[in-house]
C-alpha positions as CSV (number, residue, x, y, z in Angstrom):
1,X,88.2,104.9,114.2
2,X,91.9,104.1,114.9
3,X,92.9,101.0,116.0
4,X,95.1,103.0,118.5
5,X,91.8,104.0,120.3
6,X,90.7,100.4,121.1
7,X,93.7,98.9,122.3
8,X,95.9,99.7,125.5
9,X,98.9,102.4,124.6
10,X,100.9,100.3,127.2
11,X,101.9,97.5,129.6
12,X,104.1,97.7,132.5
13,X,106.9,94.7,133.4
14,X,107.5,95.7,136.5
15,X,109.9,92.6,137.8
16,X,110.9,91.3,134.2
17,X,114.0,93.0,134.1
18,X,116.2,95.1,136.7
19,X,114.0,98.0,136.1
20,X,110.7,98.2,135.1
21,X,109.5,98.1,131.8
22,X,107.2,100.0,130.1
23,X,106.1,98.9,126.3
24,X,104.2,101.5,124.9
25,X,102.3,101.6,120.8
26,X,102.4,105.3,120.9
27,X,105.1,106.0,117.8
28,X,103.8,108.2,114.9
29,X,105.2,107.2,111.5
30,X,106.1,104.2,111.7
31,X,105.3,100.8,109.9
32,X,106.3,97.0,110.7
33,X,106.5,96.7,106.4
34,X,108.8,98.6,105.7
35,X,110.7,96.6,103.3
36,X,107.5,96.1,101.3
37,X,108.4,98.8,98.9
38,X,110.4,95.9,97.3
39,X,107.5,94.9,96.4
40,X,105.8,98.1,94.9
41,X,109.5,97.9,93.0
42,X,108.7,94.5,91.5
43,X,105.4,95.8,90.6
44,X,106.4,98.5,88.8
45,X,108.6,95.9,86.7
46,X,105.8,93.7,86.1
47,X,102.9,96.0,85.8
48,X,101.1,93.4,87.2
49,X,98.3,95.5,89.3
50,X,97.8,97.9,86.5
51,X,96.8,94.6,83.9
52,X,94.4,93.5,86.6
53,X,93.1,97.1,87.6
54,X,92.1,97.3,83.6
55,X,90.6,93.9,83.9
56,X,88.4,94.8,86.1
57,X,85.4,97.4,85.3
58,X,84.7,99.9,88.1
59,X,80.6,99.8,87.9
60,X,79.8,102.4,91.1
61,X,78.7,105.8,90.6
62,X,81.5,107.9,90.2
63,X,80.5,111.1,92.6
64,X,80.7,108.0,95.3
65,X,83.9,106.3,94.8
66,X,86.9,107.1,97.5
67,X,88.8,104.2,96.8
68,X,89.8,103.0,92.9
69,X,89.7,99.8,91.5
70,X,93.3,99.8,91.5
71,X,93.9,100.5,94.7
72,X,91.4,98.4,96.5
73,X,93.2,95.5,94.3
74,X,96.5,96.9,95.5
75,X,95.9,96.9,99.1
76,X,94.8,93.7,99.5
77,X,97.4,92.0,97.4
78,X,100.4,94.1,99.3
79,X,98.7,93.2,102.3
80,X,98.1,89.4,101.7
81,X,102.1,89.4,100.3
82,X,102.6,91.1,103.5
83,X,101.0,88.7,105.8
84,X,98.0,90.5,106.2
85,X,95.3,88.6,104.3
86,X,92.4,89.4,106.3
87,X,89.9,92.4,105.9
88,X,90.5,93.5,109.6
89,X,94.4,93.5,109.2
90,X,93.1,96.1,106.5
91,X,91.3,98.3,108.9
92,X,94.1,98.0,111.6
93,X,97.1,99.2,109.2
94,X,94.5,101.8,106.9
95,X,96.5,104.6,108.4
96,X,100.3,102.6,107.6
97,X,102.9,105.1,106.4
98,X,104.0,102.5,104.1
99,X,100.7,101.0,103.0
100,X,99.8,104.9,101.9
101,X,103.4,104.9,100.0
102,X,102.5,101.7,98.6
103,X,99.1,103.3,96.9
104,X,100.8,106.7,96.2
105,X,99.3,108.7,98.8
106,X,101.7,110.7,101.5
107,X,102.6,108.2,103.9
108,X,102.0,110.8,106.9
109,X,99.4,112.9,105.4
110,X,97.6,111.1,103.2
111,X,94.1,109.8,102.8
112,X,93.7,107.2,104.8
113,X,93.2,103.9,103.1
114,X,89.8,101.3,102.3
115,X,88.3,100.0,105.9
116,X,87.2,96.7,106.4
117,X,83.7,97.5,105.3
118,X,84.9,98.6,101.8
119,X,86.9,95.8,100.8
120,X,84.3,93.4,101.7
121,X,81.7,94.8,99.5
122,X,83.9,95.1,96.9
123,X,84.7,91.4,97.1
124,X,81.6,90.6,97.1
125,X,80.6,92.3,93.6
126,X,83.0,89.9,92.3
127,X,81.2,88.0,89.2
128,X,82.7,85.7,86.5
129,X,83.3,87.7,83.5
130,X,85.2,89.9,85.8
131,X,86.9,86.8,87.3
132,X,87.2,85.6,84.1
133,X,89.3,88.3,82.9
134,X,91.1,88.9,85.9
135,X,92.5,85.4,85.7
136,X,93.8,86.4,82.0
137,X,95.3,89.2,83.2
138,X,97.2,87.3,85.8
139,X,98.8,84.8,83.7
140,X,99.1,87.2,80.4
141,X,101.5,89.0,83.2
142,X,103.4,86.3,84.4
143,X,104.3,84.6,80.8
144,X,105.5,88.2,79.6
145,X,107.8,88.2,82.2
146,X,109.1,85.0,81.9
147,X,109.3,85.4,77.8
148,X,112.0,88.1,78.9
149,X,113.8,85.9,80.5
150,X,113.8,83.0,78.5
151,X,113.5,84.2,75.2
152,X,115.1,80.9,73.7
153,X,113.2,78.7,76.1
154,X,113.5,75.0,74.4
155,X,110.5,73.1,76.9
156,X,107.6,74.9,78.8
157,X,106.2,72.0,81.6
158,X,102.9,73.1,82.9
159,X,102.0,71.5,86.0
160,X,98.3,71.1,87.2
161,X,97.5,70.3,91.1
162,X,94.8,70.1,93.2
163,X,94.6,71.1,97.0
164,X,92.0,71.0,99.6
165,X,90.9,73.8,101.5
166,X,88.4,73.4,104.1
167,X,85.9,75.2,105.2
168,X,83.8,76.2,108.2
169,X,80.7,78.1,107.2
170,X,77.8,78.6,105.2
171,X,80.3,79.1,102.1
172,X,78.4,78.5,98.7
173,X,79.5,75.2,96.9
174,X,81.4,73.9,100.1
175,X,80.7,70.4,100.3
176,X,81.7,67.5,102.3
177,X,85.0,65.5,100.3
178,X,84.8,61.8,101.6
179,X,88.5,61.6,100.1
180,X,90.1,64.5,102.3
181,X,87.6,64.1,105.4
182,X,86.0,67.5,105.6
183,X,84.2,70.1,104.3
184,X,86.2,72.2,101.4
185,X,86.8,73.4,98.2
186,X,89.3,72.1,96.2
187,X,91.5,74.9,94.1
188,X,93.1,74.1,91.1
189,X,96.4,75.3,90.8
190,X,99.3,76.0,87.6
191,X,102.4,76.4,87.3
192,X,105.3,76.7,84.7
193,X,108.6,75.6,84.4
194,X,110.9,76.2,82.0
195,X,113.9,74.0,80.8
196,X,116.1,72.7,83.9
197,X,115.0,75.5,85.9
198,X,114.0,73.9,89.4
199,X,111.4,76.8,90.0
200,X,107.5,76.2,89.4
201,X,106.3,80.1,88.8
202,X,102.5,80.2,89.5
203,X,100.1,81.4,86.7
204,X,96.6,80.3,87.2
205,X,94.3,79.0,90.1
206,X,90.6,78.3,90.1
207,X,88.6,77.5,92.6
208,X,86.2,74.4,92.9
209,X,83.5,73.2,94.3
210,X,84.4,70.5,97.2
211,X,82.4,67.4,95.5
212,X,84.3,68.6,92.2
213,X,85.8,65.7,90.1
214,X,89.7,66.2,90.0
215,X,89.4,66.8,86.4
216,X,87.0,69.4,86.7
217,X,88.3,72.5,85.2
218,X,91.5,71.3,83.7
219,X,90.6,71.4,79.9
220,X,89.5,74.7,80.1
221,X,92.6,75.8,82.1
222,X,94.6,74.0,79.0
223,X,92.7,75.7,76.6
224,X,93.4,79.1,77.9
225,X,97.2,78.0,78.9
226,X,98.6,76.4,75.7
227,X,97.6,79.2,72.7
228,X,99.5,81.9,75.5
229,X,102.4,79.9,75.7
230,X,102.5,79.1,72.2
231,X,102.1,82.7,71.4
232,X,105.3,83.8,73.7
233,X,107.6,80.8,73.3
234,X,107.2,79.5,69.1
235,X,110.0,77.6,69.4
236,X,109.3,75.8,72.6
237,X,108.2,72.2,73.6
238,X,105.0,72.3,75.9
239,X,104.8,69.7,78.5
240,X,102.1,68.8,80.5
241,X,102.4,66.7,83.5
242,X,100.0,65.8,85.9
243,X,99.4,63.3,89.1
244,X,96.4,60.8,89.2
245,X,93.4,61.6,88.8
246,X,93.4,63.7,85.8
247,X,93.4,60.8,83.3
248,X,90.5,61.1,81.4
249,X,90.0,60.3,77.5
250,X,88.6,64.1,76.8
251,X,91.8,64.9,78.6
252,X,94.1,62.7,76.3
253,X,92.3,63.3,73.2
254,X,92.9,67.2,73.9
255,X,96.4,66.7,74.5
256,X,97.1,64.3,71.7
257,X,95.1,66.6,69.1
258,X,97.2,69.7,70.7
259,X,101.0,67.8,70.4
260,X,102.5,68.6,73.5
261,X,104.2,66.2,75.3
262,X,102.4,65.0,78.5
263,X,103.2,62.6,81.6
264,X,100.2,61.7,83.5
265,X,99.7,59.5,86.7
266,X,96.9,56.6,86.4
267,X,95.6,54.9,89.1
268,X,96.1,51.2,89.1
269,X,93.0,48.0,87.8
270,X,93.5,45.0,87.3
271,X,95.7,45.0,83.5
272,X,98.0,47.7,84.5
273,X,98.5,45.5,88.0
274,X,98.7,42.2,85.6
275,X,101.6,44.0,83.7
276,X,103.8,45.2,87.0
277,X,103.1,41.4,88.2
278,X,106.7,40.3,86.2
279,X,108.6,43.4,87.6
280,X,107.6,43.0,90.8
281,X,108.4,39.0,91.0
282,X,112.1,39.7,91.4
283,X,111.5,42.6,93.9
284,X,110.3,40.7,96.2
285,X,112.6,38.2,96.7
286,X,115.3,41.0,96.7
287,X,113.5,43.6,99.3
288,X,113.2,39.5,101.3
289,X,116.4,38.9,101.6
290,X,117.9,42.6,102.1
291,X,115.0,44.0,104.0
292,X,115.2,47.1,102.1
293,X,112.7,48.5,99.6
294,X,113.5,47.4,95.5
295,X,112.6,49.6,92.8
296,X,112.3,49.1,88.9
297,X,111.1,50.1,86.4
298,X,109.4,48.9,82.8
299,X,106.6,49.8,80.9
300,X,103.3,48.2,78.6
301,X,100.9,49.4,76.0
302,X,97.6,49.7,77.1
303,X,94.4,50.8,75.9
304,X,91.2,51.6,78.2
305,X,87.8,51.0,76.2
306,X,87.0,54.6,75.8
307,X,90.8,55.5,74.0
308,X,90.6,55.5,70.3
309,X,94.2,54.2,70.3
310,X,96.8,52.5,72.5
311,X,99.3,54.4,75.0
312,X,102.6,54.4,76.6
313,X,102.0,53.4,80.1
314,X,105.4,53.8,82.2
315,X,105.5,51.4,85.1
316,X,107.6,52.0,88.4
317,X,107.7,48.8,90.1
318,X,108.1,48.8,93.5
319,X,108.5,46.8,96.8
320,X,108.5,49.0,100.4
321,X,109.9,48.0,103.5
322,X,109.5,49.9,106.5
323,X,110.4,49.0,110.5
324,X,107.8,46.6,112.1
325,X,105.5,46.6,108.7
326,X,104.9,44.1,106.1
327,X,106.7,44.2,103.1
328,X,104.5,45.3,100.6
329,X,104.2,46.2,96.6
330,X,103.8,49.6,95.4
331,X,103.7,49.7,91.6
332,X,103.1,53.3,89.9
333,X,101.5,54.1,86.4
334,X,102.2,56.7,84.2
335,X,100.7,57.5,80.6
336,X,102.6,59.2,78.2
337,X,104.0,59.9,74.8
338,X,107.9,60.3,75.5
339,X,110.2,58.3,74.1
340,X,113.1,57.9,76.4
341,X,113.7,55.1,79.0
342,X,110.8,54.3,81.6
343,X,113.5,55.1,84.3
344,X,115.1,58.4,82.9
345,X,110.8,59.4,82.4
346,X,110.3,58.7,85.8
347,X,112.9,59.7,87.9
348,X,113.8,62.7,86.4
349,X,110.6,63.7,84.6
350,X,107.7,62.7,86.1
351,X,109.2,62.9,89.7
352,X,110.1,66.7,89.3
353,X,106.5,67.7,89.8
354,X,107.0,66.7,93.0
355,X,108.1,70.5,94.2
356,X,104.6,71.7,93.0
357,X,103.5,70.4,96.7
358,X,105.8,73.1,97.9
359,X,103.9,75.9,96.3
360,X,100.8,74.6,97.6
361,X,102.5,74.8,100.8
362,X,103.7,78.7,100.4
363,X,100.2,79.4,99.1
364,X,98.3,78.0,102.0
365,X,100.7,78.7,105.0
366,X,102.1,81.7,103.9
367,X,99.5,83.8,101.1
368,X,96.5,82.5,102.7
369,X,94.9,80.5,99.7
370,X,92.3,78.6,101.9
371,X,91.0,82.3,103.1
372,X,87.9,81.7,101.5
373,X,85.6,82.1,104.3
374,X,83.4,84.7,102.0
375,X,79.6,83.9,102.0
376,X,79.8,84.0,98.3
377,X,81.4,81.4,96.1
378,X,82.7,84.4,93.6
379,X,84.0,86.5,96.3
380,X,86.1,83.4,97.2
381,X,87.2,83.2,94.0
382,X,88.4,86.4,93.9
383,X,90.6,86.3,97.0
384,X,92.1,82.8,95.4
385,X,93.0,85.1,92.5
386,X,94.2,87.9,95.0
387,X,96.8,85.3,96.8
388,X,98.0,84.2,93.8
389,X,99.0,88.0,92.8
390,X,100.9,88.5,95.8
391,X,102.3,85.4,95.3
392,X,103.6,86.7,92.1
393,X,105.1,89.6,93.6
394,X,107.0,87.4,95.7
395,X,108.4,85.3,93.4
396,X,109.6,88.8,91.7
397,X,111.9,88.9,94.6
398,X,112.1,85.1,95.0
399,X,114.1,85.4,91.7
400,X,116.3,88.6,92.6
401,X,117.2,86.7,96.0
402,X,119.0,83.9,93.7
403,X,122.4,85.3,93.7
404,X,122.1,86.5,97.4
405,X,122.4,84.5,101.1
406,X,118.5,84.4,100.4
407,X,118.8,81.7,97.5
408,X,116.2,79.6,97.3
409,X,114.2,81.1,100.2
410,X,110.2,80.5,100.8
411,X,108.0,83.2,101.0
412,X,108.0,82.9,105.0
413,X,111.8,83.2,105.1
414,X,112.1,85.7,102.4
415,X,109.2,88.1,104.0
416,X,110.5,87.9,107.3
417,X,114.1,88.3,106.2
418,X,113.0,91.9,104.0
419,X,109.3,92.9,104.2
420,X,108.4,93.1,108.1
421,X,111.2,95.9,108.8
422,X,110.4,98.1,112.1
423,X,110.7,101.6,109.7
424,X,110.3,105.5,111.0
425,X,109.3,107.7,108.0
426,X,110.1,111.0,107.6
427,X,109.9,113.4,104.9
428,X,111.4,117.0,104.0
429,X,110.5,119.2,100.8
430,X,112.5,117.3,98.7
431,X,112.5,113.4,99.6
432,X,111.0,110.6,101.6
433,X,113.3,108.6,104.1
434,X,112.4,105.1,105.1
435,X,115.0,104.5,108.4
436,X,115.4,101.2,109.0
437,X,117.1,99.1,111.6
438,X,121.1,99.9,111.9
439,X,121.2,96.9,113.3
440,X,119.3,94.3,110.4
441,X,120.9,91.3,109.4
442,X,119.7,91.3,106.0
443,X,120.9,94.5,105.2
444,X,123.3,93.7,102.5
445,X,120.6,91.2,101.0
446,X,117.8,94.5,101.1
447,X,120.4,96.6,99.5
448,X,121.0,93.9,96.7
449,X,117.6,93.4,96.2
450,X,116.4,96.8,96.0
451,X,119.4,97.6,93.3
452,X,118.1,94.8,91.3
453,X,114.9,96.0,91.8
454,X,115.6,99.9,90.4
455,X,117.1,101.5,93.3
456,X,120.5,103.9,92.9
457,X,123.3,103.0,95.2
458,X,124.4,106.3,97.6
């Protein structure tokens, strides 16, 4: 049934304005996405939904099946990138003209598209070997493309957070977190960086149970990480950098045996506080008398009795002062191998993993990463792995938007600015037209964008 049948055609202002108003939903052919065929555009350069299409065996009978593998994938990721994540947004826009263009069916006449029902049970099949490969195809996809752009790359940082996603069901292996207060799961995200570039590009996320350690997870996400990237950039340094919690010896050992570089935070006992104690002595009489917060930095060997060998622990000493609190000391630990000074590692180093928060941020706010209100825990998994893919699509344009008025734009900026486009379509015998606002102010930005992306100039 069409969504068109349930809901009032339209409203009557009658006092809003000098006359009155009638707002009616009764256009044919038209779409509020129109600009999303950006993103079948960036698709096409990535081949991104074909890799996980083939990772992903089609088990039904065949004399049953009305919807592929591929396109069931498809539709939700375009409609998660889209800002559609959930199953009823599905059923709502099944009939789309753009959503069918998307999927290569006629956008008027075409099939119309999997309902809610559909997509739901095809979540649910999800299983781990599936998931499993899946996740491989997902970050095979995203280091090829990144190999074509930095060929010569001379450092790879991989950067390994952990978010909380609460929950508010019966979901399996959703547990209550004493640490963030509530009842989650706690995904695992990764990103890369390469060189100077300030962008983190997103290539794996797993999702956890909600009593999981922070470590859980994260030397089998290495594993699978480091031979890739060794495989596409041979001439490359790998770094690893991570924030507290990670810091375990299996997770040292691995990293020391592997020899990539690696920054990770420690939380702070009582030898790694004995060794700030100097550095901090000073600070305090300074951030005293000048009321503002003093900062240094130093740094000690230390060994825990479960390392085979002593290591570099960086130390940022530190003494806050804030309005109408007491002053108080704030020393930082970090365990590495680099070489260079404790306050260059720090600062410009350690400190840079700080914009990984930011993609946490897109991926929850704007690609629906803590959507995981499935019964089952695999069928969560799945749609973690779904976000991310539409995530990657966007970054696609992220990166064509660099030379534009759209630099540096978040996903929420950047869909707003080109995907949700009020668009007629029509269609004669020999071409499609997509007719979009005259009066857009992104235009110029679209136009570059869709160049970039393919598209002939007329």
């Amino acid at each position: 049934m069409s969504n068109a049948a349930t809901v009032p055609q339209s409203v009557l202002f009658p006092d809003l304005f000098e006359r009155p108003l009638v707002a009616s939903f009764d256009q044919p052919d038209t779409s509020s996405d129109g600009g999303a065929v950006l993103l079948k555009a960036a698709d096409r350069r990535l081949g991104l939904l074909d890799a996980l299409a083939a990772a992903w065996p089609d088990e039904r009978a065949a004399h049953k099946v009305q919807h592929t593998v591929h396109d069931l994938l498809a539709q939700r990721v375009f409609g998660i990138a889209c800002g559609h994540p959930d199953g009823n947004d599905a059923d709502a826009l099944a009939d789309d003209p753009i959503y069918k263009l998307l999927l290569d069916r006629d956008p008027l006449t075409g099939r119309r598209l999997a309902s809610q029902p559909s997509l739901s049970r095809f979540e649910h099949r999800a299983r781990p070997r599936p998931l499993y490969r899946l996740a491989e195809a997902l970050a095979d996809v995203v280091i090829a493309r990144h190999r074509r752009r930095h060929r010569r790359a001379r450092l790879v940082t991989v950067d390994l957070d952990v978010t909380a996603d609460p929950t508010h069901g019966a979901q399996q292996l959703s547990f209550f977190n004493g640490f963030y207060d509530t009842w989650c799961y706690l995904p695992l995200v990764a990103t890369l960086t390469f060189d100077a570039e300030p962008r983190q590009y997103v290539v794996a996320t797993i999702l956890r149970p909600g009593n999981a350690a922070t470590a859980i997870g994260v030397r089998h996400l290495v594993r699978q990480l480091l031979p890739k990237l060794w495989a596409a950039f041979p001439k490359a340094q790998l770094r690893v950098r991570l924030d507290g919690g990670f810091a375990t010896p299996a997770l040292f050992n691995e990293l020391d045996a592997a020899g990539v570089e690696y920054l990770i935070g420690m939380a702070r006992n009582s030898r790694l506080a004995k060794a700030a104690t100097p550095l901090l002595r000073p600070l305090r009489r300074a951030a005293r008398q000048t009321g503002e917060t003093a900062t240094s930095f130093g740094e000690t060997t230390y060994q825990a009795r479960t390392w085979p060998h002593a290591r570099r622990v960086i130390i940022k000493a530190e003494v806050t002062c804030h309005p109408g609190r007491e002053r108080r000391d704030n020393p930082r630990f970090v365990v590495t191998n680099l070489r260079q000074s404790p306050a260059w590692i720090y600062q410009h180093v350690y400190c840079a993993r700080g914009d990984s928060e930011n993609r946490l941020k897109e991926l929850h706010r704007a690609l629906a990463l803590g959507r995981t209100s499935c019964t089952r825990f695999w069928a969560n998994q799945l749609r973690v792995l779904l976000s991310a893919a539409a995530f990657v699509l966007l970054q696609e344009l992220q990166l064509h938007a660099d030379r534009t008025t759209l630099a540096g734009a978040q996903v929420e900026r950047l869909r707003q600015a080109v995907l949700t486009l009020g668009t007629r379509v029509t269609r004669s015998v020999r071409r499609l037209v997509l007719h979009f606002p005259a009066t857009h102010p992104h235009v110029r930005v679209w136009h570059q964008l869709a160049q970039r992306l393919g598209a002939v100039a007329r």
